[in-house]
C-alpha positions as CSV (number, residue, x, y, z in Angstrom):
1,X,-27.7,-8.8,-6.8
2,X,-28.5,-12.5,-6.9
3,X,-29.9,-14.5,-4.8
4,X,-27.7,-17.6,-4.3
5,X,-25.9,-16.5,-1.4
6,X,-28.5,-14.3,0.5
7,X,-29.8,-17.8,0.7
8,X,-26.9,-18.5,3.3
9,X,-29.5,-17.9,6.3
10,X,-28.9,-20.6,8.8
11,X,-26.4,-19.0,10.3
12,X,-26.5,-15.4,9.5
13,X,-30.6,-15.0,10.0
14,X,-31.1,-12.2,12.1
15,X,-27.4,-10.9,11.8
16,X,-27.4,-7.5,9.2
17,X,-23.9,-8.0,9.7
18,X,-23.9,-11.0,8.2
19,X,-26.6,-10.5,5.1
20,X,-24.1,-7.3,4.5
21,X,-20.6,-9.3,4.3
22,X,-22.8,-11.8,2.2
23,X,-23.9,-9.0,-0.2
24,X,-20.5,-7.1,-0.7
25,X,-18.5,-11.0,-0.8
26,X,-21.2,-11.4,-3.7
27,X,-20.6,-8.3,-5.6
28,X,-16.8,-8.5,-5.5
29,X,-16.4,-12.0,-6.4
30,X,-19.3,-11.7,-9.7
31,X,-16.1,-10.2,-12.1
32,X,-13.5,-12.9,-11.4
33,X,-11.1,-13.7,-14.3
34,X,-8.5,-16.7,-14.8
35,X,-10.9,-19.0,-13.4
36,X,-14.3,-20.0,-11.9
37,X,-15.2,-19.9,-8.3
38,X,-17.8,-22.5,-7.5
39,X,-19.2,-21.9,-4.2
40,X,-21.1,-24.6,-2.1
41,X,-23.6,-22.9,0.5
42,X,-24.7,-24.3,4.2
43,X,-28.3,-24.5,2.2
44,X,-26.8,-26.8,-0.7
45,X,-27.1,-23.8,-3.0
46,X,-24.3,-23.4,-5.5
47,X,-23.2,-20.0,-7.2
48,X,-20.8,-20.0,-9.6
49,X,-18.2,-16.8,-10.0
50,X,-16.4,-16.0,-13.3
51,X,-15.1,-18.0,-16.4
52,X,-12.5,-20.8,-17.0
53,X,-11.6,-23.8,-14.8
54,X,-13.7,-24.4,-12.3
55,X,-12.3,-24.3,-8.0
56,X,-14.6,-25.7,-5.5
57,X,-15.4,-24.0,-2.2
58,X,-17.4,-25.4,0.0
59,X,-18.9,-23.2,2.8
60,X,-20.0,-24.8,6.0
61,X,-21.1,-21.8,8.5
62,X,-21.9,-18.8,7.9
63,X,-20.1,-18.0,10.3
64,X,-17.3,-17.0,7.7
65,X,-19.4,-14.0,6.8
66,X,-19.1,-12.5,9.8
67,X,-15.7,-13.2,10.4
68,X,-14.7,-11.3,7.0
69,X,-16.9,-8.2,8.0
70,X,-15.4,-8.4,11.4
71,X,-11.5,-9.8,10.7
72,X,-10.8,-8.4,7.3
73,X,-8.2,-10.3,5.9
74,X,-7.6,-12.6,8.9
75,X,-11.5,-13.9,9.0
76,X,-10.5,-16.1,5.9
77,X,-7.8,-17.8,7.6
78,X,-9.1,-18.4,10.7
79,X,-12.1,-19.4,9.6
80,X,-10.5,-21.8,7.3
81,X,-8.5,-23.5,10.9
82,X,-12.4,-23.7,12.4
83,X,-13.5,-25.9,9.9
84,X,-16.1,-23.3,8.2
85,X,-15.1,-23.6,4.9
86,X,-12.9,-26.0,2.4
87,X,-11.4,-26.2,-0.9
88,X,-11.0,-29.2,-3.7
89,X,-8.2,-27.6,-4.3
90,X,-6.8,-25.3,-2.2
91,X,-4.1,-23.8,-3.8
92,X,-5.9,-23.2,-7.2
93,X,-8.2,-21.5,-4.6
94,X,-5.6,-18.6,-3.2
95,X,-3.8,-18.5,-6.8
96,X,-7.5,-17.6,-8.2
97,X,-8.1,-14.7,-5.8
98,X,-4.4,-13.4,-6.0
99,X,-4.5,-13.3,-9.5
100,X,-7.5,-11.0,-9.4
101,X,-6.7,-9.2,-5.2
102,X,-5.2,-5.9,-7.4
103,X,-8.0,-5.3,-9.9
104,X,-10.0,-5.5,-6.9
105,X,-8.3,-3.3,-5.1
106,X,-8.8,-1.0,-7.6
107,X,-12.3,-1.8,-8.4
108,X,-13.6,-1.7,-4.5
109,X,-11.7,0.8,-2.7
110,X,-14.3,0.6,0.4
111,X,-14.3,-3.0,0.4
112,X,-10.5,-2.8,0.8
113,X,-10.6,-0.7,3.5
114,X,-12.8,-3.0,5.1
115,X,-10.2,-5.7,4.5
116,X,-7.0,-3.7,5.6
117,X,-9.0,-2.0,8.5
118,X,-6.6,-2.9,11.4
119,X,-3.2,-1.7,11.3
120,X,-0.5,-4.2,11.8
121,X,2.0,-3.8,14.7
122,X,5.2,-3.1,13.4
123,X,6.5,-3.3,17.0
124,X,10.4,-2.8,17.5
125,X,11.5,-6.6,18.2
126,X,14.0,-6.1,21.1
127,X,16.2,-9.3,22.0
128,X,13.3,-10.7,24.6
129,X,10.8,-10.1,21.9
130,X,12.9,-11.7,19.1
131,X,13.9,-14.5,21.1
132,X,9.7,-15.2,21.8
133,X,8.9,-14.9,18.1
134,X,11.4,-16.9,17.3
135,X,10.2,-19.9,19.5
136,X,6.8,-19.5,18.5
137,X,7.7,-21.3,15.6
138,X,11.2,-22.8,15.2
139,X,11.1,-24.8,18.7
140,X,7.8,-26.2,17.5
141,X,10.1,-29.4,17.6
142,X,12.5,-30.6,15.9
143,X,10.8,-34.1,15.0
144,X,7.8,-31.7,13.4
145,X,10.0,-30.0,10.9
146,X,12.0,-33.5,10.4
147,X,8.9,-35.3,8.8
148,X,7.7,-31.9,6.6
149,X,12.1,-31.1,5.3
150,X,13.8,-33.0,2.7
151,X,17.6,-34.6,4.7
152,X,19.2,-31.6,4.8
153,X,16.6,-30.2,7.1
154,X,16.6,-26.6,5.0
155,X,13.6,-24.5,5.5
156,X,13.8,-21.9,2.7
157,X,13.4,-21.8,-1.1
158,X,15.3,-24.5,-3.1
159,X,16.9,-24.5,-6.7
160,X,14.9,-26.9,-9.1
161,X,16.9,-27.6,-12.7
162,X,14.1,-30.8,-13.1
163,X,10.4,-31.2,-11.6
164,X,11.3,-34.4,-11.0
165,X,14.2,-33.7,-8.8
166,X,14.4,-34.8,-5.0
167,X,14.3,-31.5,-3.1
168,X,17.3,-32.9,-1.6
169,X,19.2,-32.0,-4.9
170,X,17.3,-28.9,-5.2
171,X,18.5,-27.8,-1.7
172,X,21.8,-29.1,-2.2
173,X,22.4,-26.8,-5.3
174,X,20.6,-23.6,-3.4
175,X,23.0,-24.1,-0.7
176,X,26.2,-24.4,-3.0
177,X,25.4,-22.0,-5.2
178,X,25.4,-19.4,-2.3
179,X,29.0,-20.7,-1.1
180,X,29.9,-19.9,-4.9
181,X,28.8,-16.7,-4.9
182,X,31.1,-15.8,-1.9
183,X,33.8,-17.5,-3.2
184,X,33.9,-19.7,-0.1
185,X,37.3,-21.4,0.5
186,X,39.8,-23.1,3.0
187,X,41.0,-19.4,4.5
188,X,37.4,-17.8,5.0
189,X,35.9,-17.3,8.1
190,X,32.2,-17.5,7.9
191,X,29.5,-15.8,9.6
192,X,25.7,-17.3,9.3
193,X,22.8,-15.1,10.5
194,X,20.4,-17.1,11.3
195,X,21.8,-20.9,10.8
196,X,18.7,-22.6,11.6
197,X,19.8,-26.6,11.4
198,X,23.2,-26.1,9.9
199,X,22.8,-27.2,6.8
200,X,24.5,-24.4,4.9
201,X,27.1,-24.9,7.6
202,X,27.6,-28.3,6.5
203,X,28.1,-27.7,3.3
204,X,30.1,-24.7,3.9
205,X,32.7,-26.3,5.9
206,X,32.2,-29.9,5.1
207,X,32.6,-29.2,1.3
208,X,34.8,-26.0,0.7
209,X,36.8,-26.1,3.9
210,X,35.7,-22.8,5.4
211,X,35.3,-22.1,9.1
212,X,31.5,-21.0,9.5
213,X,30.3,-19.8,12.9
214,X,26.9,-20.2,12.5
215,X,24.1,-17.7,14.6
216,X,20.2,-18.7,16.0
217,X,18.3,-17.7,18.9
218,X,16.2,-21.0,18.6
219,X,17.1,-23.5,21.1
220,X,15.7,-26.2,19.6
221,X,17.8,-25.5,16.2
222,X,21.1,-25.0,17.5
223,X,20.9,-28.2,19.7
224,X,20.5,-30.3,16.2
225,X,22.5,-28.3,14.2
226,X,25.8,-28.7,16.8
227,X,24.3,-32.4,16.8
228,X,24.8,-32.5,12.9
229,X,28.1,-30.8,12.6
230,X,29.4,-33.1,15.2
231,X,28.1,-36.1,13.3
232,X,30.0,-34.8,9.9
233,X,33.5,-34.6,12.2
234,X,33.0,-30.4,11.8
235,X,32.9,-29.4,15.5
236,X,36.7,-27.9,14.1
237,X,34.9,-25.9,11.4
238,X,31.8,-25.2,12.5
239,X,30.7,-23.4,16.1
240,X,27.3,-22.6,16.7
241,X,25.8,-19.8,18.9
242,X,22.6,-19.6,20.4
243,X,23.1,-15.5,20.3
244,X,21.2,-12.7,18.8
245,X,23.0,-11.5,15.8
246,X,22.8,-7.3,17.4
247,X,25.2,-8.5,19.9
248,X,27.7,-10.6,18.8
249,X,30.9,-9.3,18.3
250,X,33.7,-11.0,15.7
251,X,35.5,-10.3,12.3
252,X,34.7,-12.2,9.0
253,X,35.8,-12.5,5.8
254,X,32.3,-13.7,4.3
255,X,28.4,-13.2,5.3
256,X,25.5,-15.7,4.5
257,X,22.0,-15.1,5.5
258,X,19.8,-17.3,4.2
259,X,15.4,-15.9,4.5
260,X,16.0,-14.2,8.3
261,X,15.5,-11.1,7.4
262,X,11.6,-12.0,6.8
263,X,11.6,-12.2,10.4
264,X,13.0,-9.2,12.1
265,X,10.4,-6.9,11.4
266,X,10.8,-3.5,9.2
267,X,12.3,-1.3,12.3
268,X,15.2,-3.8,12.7
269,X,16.3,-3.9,8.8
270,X,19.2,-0.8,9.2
271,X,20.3,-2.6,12.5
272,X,20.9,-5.9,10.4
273,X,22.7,-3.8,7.7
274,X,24.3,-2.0,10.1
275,X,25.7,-5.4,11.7
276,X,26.5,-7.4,8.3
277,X,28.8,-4.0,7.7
278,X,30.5,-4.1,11.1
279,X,31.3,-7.6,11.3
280,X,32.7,-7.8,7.6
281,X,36.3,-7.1,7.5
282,X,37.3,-4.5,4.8
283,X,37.3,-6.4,0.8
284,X,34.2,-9.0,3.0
285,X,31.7,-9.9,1.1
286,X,27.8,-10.8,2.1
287,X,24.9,-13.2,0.0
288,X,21.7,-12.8,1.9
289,X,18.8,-14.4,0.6
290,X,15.1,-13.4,1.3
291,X,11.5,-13.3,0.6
292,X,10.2,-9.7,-1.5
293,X,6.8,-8.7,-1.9
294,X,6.5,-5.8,-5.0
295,X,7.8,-2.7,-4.4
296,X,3.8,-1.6,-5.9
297,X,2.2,-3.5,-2.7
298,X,4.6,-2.5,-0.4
299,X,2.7,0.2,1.1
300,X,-0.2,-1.7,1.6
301,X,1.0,-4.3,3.2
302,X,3.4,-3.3,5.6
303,X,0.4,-1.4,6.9
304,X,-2.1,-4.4,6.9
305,X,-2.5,-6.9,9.0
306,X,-1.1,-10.1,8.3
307,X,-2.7,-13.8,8.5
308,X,0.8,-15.6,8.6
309,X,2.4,-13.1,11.1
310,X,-0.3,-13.1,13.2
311,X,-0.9,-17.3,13.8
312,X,2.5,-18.9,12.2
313,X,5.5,-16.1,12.2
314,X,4.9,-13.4,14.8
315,X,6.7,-10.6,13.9
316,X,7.4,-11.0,10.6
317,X,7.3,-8.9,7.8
318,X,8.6,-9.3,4.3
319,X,10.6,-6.7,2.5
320,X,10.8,-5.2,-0.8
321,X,13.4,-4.4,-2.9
322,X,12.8,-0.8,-2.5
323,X,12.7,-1.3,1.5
324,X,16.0,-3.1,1.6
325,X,17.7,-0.9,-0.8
326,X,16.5,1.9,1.5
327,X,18.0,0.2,5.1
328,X,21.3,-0.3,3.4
329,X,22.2,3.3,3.7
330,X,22.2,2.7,7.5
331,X,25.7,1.4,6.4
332,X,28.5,1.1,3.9
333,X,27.2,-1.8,2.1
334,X,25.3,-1.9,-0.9
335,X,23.7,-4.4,-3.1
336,X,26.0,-5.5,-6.6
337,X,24.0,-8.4,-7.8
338,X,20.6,-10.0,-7.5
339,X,19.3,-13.6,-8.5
340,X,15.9,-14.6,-8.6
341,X,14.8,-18.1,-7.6
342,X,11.0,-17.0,-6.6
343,X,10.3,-19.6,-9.9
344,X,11.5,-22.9,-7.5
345,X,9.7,-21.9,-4.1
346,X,6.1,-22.9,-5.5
347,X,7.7,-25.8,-5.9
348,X,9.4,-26.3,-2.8
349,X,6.2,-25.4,-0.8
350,X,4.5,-28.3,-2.6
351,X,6.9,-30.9,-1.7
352,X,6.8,-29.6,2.0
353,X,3.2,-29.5,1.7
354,X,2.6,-33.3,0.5
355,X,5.1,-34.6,2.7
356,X,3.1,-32.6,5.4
357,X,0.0,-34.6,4.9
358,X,1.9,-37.7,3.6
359,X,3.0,-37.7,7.4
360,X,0.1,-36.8,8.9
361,X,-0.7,-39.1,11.5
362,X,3.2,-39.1,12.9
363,X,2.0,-35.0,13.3
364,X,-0.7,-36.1,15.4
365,X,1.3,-38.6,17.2
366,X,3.3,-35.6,18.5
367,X,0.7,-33.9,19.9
368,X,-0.4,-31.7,17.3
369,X,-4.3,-31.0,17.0
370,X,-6.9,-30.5,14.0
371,X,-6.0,-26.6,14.6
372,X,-2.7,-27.0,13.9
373,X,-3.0,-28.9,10.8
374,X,-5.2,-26.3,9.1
375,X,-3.1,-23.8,10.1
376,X,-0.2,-25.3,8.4
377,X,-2.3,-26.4,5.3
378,X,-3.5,-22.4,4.7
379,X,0.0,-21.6,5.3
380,X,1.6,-23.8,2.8
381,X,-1.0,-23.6,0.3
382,X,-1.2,-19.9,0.9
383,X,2.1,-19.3,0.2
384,X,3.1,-21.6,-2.6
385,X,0.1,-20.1,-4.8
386,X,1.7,-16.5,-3.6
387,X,4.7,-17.6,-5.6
388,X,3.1,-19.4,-8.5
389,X,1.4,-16.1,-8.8
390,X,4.6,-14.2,-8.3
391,X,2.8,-11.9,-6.1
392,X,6.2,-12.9,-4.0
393,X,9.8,-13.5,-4.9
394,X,12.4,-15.1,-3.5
395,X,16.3,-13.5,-4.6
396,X,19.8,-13.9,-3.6
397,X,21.6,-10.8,-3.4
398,X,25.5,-9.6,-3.1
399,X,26.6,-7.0,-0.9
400,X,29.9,-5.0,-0.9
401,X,31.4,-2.0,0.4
């Protein structure tokens, strides 16, 4: 065992909690591959943690010790928002433990434990509920989520051809490409699940004619997106509802749902099968896109608790393949084709992410605190290295009867 990081006293003297978290942080971070972890301590000691380029961390309180003996999983993160600990580069940071989280899964199976000690909640999300989780974070404000999204105001994965591309473009093709896939034209009645600020809508409508009803149970979105479609001359085409998707009640020839599924929770995934089969007329087709996390990980996770549901999108849970594949039997549908595009969302994330802090101090001007921005930084950062990593994906998929 060295002794660099037992040296991390000013905080944790006196705590065994502490000196243990310190010891068993120590011993799984000594084999790290892909990279090396340099690690700053309160006491100006530096330890250095595998081989290859080098990531700085920087740890201000001790503090975080106890938080991951106590926290599992979550102490990182919110210790991260309290200011106890930072990264030169934050995202080489995550991709650096992800890259190495299974081998030392494997490798610690205690320590795991320790890590996925608290169940999550996979509560049923009634319509209250949803309606709660929903605001959490989608009426955050409009004005937020204008400075951080490219013009179209899209919050999901986009299509890159170029690095160099606007997002704009990127978005633009994401959006088309799924109105392609359905085969979208003058005679189609549209259904959205989940239309968040209308941009598929727009396109939808605005460029192939169809007449696209669009769903949300966000206030806040379904004020701008009727805004928008109205702007465009659409209010012919285009409707929006503020209504849960479980109760409405029409006929459709198409079906576009573009990353809602993330956020309906695991118990509610036949029920939105269930309603993509009722409200598709007979020959309808559907293109949902989502987040997946690997079928091999599934398990775990769905079982763990979760950083990102528990302090950006309560509620949540990502599927996998396997999971979805499994809720479709709840109806008639099933899934014919399947399109990766988990390759662009690192990308996307790091434009959201730089325009984010390019726009900082119109964040603050809105009321937002330090809290919130180091929140959002761990969330963005978090989750574009989950996807350079490809320990997430991001697909479209076809369903038909």
């Amino acid at each position: 065992m060295s002794e660099g990081l037992l040296r991390d006293v000013p905080a944790a003297r006196g705590s065994v909690l502490g000196r243990a978290a310190t010891a068993v942080l120590e011993r799984a971070l000594a084999p790290l591959e892909g990279g090396t972890l340099e690690v700053l301590l309160p006491d100006g000691a530096v330890r250095r943690f595998g081989s290859g380029p080098p990531v700085a961390m920087t740890i201000e309180s001790a503090r975080l010790f106890r938080r991951l003996a106590t926290r599992g999983k979550l102490g990182l993160g919110e210790s991260y928002v309290a200011g106890e600990w930072s990264s030169d580069d934050l995202v080489g940071l995550f991709e650096l433990l992800l890259v190495n989280a299974e081998a030392a899964a494997r490798r610690y199976p205690r320590l795991n434990r320790v890590l996925n000690a608290a169940p999550r909640r996979n509560r049923r999300q009634g319509h209250l509920r949803a309606r709660r989780n929903i605001a959490y974070h989608y009426d955050l404000g409009n004005d937020l989520f204008r400075l951080m999204l490219d013009e179209t105001m899209t919050y999901s994965c986009a299509i890159f051809e170029r690095p160099d591309e606007p997002l704009e473009e990127a978005q633009l093709r994401k959006l088309r490409r799924i109105c392609q896939t359905l085969r979208l034209g003058p005679d189609d009645r549209v259904l959205e699940i989940g239309c968040g600020w209308g941009s598929f809508a727009l396109v939808a409508a605005g460029e192939y004619g169809a007449h696209v009803t669009g769903l949300t149970i966000s206030g806040e979105q379904a004020a701008l997106a009727r805004e928008r479609a109205a702007a465009a001359g659409l209010t012919d085409r285009i409707e929006i509802r503020e209504e849960d998707y479980r109760s409405h009640e029409g006929s459709y020839t198409k079906l576009g749902s573009i990353e809602m599924l993330e956020a309906i929770g695991e118990r509610q995934f036949p029920a939105f099968f269930e309603a993509c089969d009722r409200l598709l007329e007979p020959g309808g087709v559907a293109c949902v896109q989502t987040i997946l996390v690997p079928d091999q990980r599934w398990e775990r996770y769905r079982r763990s608790r979760d950083w990102i549901e528990r302090y950006v999108f309560p509620g949540c849970l990502i599927p996998s393949l396997g999971a979805l594949t499994r809720a479709t039997a709840a109806s008639r549908l099933r899934i014919e084709a399947l399109d990766d595009i988990g390759d662009s969302y690192a990308e996307t994330l790091r434009r959201w992410r730089v325009r984010f802090h390019e726009r900082i101090d119109d964040v603050r001007a809105l009321g937002y605190d330090t809290r919130f921005e180091r929140t959002w930084d761990f969330y963005l950062a978090f989750c574009e290295a989950a996807f350079r990593t490809r320990a997430l994906r991001d697909v479209q998929f076809t369903l038909a009867r």
